[in-house]
N, C-alpha and C positions, 0 to 999 in steps of 0.2 A: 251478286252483292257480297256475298259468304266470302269468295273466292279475292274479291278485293279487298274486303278488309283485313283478311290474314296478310294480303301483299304491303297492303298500310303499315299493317305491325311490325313486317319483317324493315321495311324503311326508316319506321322507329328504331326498332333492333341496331339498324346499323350505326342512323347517328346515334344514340345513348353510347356505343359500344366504344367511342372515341373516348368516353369520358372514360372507363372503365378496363376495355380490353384490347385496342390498337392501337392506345398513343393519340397524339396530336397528331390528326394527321389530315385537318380539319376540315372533316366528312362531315359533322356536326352543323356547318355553317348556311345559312337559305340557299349559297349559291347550289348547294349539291341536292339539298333534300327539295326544294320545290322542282327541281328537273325529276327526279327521280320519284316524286310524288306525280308530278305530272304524265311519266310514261305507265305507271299504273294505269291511272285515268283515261289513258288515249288523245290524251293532248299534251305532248309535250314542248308546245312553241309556245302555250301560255304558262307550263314552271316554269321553263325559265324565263319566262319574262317577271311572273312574278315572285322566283326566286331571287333575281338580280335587284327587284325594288327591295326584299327587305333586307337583302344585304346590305345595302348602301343605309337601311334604316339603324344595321346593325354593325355597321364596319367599325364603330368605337367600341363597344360592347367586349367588354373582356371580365375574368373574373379575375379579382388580384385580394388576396386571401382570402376572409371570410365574407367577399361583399359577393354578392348572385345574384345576376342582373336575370330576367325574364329567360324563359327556357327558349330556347332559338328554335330548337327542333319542333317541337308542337306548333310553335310559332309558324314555322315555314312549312308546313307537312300539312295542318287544317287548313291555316290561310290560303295556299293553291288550291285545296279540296274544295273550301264553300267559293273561291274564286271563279271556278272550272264549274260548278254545281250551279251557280246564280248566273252565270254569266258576266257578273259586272265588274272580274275585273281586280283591280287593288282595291279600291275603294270595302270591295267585301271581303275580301284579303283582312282589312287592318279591321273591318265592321266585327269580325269573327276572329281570326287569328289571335290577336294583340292581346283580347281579354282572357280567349283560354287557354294561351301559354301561362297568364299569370296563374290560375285555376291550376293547370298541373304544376307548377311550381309550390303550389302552396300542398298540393299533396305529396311531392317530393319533401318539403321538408317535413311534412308529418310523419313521415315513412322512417325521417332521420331521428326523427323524438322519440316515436314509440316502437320503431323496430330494429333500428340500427344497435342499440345497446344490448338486445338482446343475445343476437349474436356475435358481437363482440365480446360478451361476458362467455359465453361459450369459448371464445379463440382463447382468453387469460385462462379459463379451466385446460383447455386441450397445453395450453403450454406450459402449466404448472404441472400436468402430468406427462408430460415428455411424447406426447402422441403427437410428433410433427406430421403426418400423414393428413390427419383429421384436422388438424390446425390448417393446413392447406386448403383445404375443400371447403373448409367454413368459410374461411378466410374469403376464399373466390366466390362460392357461389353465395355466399349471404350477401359480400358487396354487390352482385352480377343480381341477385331480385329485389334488395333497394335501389337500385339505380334503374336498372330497367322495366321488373314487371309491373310496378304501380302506375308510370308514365304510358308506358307501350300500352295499356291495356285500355286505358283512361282514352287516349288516342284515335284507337281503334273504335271503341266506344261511342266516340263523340263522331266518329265519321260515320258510323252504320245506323246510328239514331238520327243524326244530324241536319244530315243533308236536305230532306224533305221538309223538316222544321227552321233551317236556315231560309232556303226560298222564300216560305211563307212570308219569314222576318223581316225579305227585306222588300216586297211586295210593298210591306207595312209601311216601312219607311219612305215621309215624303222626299220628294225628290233633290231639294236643296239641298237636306241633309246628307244626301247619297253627294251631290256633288264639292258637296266643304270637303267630303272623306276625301275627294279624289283633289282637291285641292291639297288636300296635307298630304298627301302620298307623295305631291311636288316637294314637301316639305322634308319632308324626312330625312331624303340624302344627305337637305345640308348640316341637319340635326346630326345625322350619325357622324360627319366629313368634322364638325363643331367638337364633337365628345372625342375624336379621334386624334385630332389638335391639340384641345386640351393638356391630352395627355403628353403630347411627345415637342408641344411649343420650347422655344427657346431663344433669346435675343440673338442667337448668331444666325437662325435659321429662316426669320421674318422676311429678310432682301430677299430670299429664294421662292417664297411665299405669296407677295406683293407680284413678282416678277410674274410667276404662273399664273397670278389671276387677271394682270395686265396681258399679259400673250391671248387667253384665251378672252375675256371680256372685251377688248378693244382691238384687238388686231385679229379676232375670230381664228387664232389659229386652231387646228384638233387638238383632243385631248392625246392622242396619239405620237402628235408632234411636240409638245408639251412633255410629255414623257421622256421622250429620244434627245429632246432639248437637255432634261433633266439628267438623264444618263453620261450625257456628253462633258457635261458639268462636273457631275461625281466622281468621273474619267480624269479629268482635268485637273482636279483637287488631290485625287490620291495619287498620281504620277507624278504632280509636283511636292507632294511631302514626301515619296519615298525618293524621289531626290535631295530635296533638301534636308534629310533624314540625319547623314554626315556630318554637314555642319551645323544641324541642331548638337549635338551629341559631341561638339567640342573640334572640330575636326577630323576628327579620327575615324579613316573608311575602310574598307580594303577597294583595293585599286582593282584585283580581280572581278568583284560586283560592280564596280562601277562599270569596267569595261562591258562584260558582258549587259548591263543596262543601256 
């Protein structure tokens, strides 16, 4: 149990470390952290199964300046835990997961009020006195234990106390209510596919949109072919603007580009 929860932590470590110390490079996301939660566990056919649901729960989820949407990582990293622990599944996934991402979220930003200025006030001392060495170190590792050891630990925490207390919980739970979860769990993709739209809709892009949902609703085709559909399409569009490119711009080409195209 020891031995798993240090591995929990280090899986924390990882995704936090996107936010912090590798870039976007988005390790952060359920597709990565409930696989990788799940081969701790010794079940890794159910992270990723139930990594890939809260992706699609989370595929809109972006943070765009000061707005911070629920922690994904906790999210996906418990949610397989108590999934894999109860047996049942998504449904204990979103039962567990959903509520204590917000939980370490709200300790994340406690972390930002009362700790974060501390050592910040420390970084303006170190560089009002010309100590760039020690400005560095503050710098990294006071962001590097607001970011990550309040969450990671909280994490850890909640899996090594949890798990046995999660069970009972949903023992508890009558069975309807187990099955509504596992009906919004249907639900959620299109929620995240809805907030993902949102963002990125546009009256040029609608016929393209209609189009995809006509192929796959009605004419059952895959999503796979739907895609390559897509691709073929985008192919088609950019080769006719980089031809038409010339006579946007007044006529004037060079004849050795053309040739060569």
């Amino acid at each position: 149990m020891i031995l798993r929860t240090i591995l929990i932590g280090i899986v924390a470590f990882l995704g936090y470390g996107e936010y912090f110390l590798t870039g976007r490079g988005q390790v952060a996301r359920p597709i990565v952290m409930g696989p990788l939660t799940g081969l701790v566990l010794g079940d890794l056919t159910t992270g990723i199964e139930i990594g890939a649901a809260l992706e699609l729960a989370y595929i809109g989820v972006i943070e765009i300046g000061a707005s911070v949407p629920q922690d994904m990582v906790s999210s996906a990293i418990l949610g397989t835990v108590f999934a894999i622990s109860t047996g049942k599944g998504i449904s204990a996934a979103l039962t567990f997961g959903l509520p204590l991402s917000m939980l370490v979220l709200l300790v994340q930003n406690l972390a930002y009020v009362f700790v974060a200025p501390l050592y910040v006030a420390k970084c303006d001392q170190y560089a009002k006195e010309g100590k760039s060495r020690k400005l560095s170190l503050m710098a990294f590792w006071g962001g590097t234990v607001v970011n990550f050891v309040p969450s990671t630990l909280l994490i850890m925490a909640a899996y090594y106390f949890g798990t046995g207390f999660s069970s009972a919980i949903v023992k508890m739970i009558p069975q309807f209510v187990q099955d509504g979860l596992v009906v919004a769990s249907g639900l959620l993709p299109a929620f995240g596919f809805a907030m993902l739209i949102q963002q990125i809709i546009r009256k040029e892009i609608v016929p393209y949109l209609v189009l995809g949902f006509a192929l796959s609703a009605y004419l059952k085709m895959p999503i796979i072919g739907v895609a390559i559909m897509g691709l073929v399409i985008v192919m088609i569009m950019y080769y006719n603007e980089q031809k038409n490119k010339p006579l946007m711009n007044g006529g004037v080409g060079n004849e050795d580009d053309t040739d060569s195209f």
